[in-house]
LUMKOL-766842 format. One line per 3 residues: number of its first residue (from 0); their letters; for each residue x, y, z of N, C-alpha, C. Coordinates in Angstrom, 2 decimals, padded with zeros to 5 digits. Layout:
residues N
NUM = A = X Y Z X Y Z X Y Z | ...
end
This chain:
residues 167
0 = XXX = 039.58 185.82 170.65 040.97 186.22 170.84 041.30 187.36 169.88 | 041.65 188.45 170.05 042.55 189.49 169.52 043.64 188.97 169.18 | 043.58 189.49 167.85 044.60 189.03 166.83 045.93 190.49 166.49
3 = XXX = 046.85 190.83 166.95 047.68 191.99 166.66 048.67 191.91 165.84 | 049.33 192.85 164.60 050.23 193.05 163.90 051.00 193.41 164.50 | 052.80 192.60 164.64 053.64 193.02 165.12 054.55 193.23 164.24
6 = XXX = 054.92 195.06 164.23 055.69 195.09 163.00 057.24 195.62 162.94 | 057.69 194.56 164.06 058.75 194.46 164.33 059.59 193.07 164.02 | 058.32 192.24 163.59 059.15 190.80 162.53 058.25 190.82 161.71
9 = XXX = 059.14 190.10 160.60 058.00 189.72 159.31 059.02 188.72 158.77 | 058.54 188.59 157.08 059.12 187.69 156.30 058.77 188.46 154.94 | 059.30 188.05 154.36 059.08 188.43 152.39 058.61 187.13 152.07
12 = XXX = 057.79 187.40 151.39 056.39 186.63 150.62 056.79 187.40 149.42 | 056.74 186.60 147.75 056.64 187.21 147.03 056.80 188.29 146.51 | 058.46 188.96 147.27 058.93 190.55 147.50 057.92 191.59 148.11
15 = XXX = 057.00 190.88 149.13 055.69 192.09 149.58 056.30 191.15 151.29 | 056.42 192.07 151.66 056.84 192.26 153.35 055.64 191.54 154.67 | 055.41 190.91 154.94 054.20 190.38 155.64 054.57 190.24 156.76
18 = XXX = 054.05 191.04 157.96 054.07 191.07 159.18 054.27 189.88 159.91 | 054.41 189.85 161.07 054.23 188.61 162.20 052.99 188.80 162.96 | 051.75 188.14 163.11 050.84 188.01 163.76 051.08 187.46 165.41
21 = XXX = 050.78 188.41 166.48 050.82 188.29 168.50 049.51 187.71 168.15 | 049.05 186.88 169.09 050.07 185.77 169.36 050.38 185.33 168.29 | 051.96 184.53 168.35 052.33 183.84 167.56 051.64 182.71 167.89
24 = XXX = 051.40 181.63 166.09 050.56 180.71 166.02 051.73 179.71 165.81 | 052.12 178.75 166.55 052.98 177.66 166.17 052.54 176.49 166.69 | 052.35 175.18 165.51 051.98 173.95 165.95 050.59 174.06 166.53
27 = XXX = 049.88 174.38 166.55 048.69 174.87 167.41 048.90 175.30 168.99 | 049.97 175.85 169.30 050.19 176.74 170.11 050.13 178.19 169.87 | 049.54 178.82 171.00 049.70 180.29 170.94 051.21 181.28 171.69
30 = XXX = 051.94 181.80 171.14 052.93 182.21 172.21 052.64 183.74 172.11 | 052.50 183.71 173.57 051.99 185.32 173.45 053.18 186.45 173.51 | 054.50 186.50 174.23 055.39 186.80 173.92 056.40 186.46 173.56
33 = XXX = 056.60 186.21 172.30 057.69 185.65 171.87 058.84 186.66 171.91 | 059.86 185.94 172.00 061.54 186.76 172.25 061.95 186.76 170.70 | 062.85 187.46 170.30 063.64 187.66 168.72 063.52 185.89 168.62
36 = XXX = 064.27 185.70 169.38 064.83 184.33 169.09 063.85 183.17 168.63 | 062.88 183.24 169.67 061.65 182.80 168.78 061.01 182.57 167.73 | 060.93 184.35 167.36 060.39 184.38 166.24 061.22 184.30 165.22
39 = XXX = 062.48 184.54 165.36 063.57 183.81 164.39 063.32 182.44 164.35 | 063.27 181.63 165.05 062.96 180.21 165.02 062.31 179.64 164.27 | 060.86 180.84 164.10 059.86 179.75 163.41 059.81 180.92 162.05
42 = XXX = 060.98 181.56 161.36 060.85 182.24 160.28 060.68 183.76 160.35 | 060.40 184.10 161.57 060.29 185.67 161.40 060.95 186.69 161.94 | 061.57 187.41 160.62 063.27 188.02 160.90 062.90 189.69 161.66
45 = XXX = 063.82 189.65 162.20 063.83 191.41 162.92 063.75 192.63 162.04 | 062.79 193.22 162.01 062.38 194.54 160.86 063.00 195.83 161.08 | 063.91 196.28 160.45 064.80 197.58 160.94 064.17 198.49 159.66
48 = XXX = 063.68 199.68 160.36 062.73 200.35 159.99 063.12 202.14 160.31 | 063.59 202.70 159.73 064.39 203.86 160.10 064.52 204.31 158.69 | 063.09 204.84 158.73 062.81 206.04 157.80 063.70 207.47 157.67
51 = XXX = 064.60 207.57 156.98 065.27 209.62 156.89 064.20 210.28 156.80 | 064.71 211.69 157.30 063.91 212.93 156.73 064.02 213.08 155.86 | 062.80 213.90 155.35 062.75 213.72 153.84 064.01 215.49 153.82
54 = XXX = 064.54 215.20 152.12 065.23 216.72 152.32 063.75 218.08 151.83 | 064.17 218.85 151.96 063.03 220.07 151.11 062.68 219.48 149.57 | 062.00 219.85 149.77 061.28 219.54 147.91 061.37 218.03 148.65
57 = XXX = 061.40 217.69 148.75 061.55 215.66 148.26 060.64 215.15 149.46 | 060.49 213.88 149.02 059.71 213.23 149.77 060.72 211.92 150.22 | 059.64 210.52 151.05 060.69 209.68 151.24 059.92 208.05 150.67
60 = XXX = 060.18 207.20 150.19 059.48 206.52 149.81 060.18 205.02 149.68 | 059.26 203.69 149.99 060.23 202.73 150.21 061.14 202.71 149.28 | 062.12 201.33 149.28 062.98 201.44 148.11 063.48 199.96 148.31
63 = XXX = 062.35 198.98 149.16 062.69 197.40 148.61 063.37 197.19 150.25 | 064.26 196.46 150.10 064.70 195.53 151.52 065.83 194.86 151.08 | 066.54 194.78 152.36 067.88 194.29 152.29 067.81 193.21 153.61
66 = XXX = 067.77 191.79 153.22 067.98 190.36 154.14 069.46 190.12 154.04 | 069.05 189.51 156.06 070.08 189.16 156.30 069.66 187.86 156.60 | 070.38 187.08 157.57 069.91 185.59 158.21 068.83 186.26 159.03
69 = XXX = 069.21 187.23 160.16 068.54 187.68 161.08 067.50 188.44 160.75 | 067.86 189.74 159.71 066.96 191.02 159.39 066.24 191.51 158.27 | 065.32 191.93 158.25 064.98 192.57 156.92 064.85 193.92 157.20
72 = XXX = 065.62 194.89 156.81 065.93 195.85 156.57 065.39 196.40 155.50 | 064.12 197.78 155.89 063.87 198.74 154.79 064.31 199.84 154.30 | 064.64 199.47 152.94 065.45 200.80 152.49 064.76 202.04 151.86
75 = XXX = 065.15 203.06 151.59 064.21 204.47 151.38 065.28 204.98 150.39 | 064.30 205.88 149.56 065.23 207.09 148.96 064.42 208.20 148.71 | 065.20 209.47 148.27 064.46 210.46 148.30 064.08 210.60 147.06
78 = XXX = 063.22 211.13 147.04 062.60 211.61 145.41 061.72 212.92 145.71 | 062.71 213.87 144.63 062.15 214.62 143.91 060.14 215.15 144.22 | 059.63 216.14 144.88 057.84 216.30 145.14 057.54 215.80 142.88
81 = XXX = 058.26 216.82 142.68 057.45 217.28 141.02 057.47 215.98 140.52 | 058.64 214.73 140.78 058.85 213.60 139.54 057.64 212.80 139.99 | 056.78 212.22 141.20 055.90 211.98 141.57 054.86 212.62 141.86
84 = XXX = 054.28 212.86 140.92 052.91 213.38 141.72 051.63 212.72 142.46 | 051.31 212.79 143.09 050.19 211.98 143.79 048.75 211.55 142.61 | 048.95 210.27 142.18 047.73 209.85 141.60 046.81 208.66 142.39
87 = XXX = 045.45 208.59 141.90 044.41 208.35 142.65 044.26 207.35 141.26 | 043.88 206.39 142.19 043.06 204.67 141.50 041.88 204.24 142.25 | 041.04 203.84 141.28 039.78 202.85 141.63 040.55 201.66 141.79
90 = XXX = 039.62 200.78 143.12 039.46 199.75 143.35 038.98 199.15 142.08 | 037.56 199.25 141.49 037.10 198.50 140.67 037.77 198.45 139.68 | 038.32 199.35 139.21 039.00 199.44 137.95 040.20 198.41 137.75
93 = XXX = 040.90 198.86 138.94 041.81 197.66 139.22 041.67 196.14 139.55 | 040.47 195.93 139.99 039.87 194.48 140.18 039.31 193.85 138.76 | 039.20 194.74 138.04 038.34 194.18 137.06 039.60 194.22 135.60
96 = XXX = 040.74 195.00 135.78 041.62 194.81 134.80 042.40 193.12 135.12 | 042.14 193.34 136.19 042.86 191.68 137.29 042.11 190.48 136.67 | 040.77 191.01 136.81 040.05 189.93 136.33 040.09 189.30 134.76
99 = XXX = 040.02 190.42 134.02 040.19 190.05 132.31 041.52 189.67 132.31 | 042.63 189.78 132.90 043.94 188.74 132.57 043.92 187.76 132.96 | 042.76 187.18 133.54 042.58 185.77 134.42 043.09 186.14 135.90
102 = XXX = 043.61 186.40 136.43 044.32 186.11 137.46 043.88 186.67 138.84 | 042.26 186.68 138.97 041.39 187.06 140.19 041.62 186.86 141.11 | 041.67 185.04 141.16 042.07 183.75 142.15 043.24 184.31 143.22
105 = XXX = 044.40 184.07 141.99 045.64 184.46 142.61 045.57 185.58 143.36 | 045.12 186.93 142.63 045.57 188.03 143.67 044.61 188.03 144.80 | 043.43 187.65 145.02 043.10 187.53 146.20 043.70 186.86 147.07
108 = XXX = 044.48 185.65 146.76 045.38 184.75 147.33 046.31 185.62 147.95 | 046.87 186.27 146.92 048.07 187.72 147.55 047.69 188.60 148.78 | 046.79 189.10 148.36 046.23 189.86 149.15 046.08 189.33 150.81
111 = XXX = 045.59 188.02 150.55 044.75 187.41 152.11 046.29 186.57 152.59 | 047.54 187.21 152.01 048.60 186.56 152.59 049.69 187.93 153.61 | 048.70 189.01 153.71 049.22 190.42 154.29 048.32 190.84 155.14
114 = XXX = 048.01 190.56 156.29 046.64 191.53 157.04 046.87 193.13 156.57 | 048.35 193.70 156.54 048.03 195.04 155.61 047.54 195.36 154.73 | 047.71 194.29 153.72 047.20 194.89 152.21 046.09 193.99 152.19
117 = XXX = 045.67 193.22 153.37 044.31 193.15 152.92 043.42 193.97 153.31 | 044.00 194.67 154.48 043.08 196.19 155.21 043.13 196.85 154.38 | 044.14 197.17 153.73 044.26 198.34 152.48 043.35 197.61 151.18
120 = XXX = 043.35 196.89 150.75 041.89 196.60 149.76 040.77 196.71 150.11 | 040.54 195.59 151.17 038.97 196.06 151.98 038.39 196.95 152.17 | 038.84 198.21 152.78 038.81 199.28 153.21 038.99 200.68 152.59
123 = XXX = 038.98 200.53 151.66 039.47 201.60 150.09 038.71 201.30 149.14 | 038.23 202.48 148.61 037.59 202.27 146.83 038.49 202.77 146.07 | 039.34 203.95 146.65 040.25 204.29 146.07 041.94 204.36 146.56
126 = XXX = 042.80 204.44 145.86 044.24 204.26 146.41 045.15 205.16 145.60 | 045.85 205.90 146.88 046.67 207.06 146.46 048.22 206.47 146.17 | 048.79 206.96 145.27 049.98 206.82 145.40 051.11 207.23 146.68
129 = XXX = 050.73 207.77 147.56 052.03 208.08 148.55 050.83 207.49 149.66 | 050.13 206.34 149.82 049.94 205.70 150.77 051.44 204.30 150.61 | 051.52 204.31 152.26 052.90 204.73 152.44 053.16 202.65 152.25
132 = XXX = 052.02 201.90 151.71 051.99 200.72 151.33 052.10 200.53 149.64 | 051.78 201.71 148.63 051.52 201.73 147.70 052.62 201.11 146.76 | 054.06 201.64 146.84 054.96 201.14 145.85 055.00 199.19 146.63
135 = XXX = 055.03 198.89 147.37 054.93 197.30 148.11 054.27 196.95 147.41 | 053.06 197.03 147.05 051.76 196.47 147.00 052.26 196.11 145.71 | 052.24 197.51 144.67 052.19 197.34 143.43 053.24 196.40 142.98
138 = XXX = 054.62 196.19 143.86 056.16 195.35 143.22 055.41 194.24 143.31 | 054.92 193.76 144.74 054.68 192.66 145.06 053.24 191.95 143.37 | 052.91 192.94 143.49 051.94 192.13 142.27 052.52 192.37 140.95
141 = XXX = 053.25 192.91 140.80 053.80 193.05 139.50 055.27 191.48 139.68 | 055.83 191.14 140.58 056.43 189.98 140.41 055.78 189.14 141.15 | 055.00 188.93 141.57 053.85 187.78 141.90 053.84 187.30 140.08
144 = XXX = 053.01 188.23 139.48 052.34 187.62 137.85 053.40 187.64 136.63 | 054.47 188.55 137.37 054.93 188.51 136.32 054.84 189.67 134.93 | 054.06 190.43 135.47 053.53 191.56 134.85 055.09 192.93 134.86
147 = XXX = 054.88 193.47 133.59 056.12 193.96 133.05 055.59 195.84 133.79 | 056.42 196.67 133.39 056.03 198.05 133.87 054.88 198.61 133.31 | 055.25 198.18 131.77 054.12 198.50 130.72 052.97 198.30 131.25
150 = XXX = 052.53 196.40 131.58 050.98 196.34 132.15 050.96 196.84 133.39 | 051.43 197.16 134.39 051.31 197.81 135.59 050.54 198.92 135.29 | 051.25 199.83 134.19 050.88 201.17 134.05 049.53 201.11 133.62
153 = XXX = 049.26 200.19 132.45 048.21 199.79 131.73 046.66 199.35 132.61 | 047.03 198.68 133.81 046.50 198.49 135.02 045.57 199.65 135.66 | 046.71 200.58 135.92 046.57 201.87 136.43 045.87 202.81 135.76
156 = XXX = 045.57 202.82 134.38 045.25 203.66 133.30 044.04 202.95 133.02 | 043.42 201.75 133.42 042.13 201.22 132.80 041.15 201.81 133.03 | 040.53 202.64 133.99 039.97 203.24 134.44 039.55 204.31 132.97
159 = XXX = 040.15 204.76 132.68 040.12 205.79 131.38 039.45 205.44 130.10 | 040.12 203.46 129.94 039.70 202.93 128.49 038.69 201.75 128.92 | 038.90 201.17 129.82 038.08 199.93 129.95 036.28 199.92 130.66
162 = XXX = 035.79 199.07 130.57 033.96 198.93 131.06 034.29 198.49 132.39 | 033.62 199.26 133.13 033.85 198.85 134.67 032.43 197.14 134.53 | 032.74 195.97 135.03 031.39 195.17 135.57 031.56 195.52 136.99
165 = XX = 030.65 195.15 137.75 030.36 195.15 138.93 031.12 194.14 139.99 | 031.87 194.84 140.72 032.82 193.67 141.47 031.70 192.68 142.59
end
């Protein structure tokens, strides 16, 4: 059976946005088209998704979500090309700073709770900042652990100071 991302419902997991999987899986039923109402039923709210143009100079970039009973609504703002510049991360680097704080377990747990961001790990050695999952990813694991801006950054920067082991 083909498994499809429908990314027109989801839910918030741990402030990281997680799709609705066609067919829907309920009770060990499959529903292959489910109506809003449905998927409201069994938890999964209507995704309003209406990205702006970006203005000149600026770009557009998430900016978190706004729930209702019914919706989750993504919000955007513009920013500035120069205040962001596009930086590039290792996978390993980042797996292995994960690992020396203990907390391996868990974020794989995170991860295998998003078919996005688990395509986006799997599938990457490296990760750009204006991949258009990047600020998600990073909130969602930074209040998953609990981790402050400081270690985020610190995260991001290991690559520079730390011994890569072999993932």
């Amino acid at each position: 059976m083909i498994v499809t991302v429908d990314k027109k419902h989801g839910k918030i997991v741990n402030s990281v946005l997680i799709y609705a999987e066609l067919p829907l899986k309920v009770g060990g039923k499959l529903i292959f088209n489910p109506t809003d109402e449905i998927f409201l039923l069994y938890g999964w709210k209507k995704i309003i998704d209406n990205p702006p143009t970006s203005k000149r100079g600026y770009h557009v970039e998430q900016d978190g979500f706004d729930e209702t009973e019914t919706q989750i609504i993504i919000k955007y703002k513009q920013v500035e090309d120069s205040v962001h510049p596009v930086r590039t991360f290792r996978r390993s680097y980042i797996a292995q700073w994960i690992r020396e704080k203990g907390y391996w377990n868990e974020f794989k747990e995170l991860i295998a709770q998003s078919d996005d961001l688990q395509f986006m790990w799997e599938t990457s050695t490296e990760f750009d900042s204006n991949h258009p999952m990047w600020e998600q990813a990073l909130l969602g694991v930074q209040q998953a652990f609990g981790f402050t801006d400081e270690e985020i950054e610190e995260m991001l920067n290991y690559g520079e100071t730390g011994q890569l082991l072999p993932e």
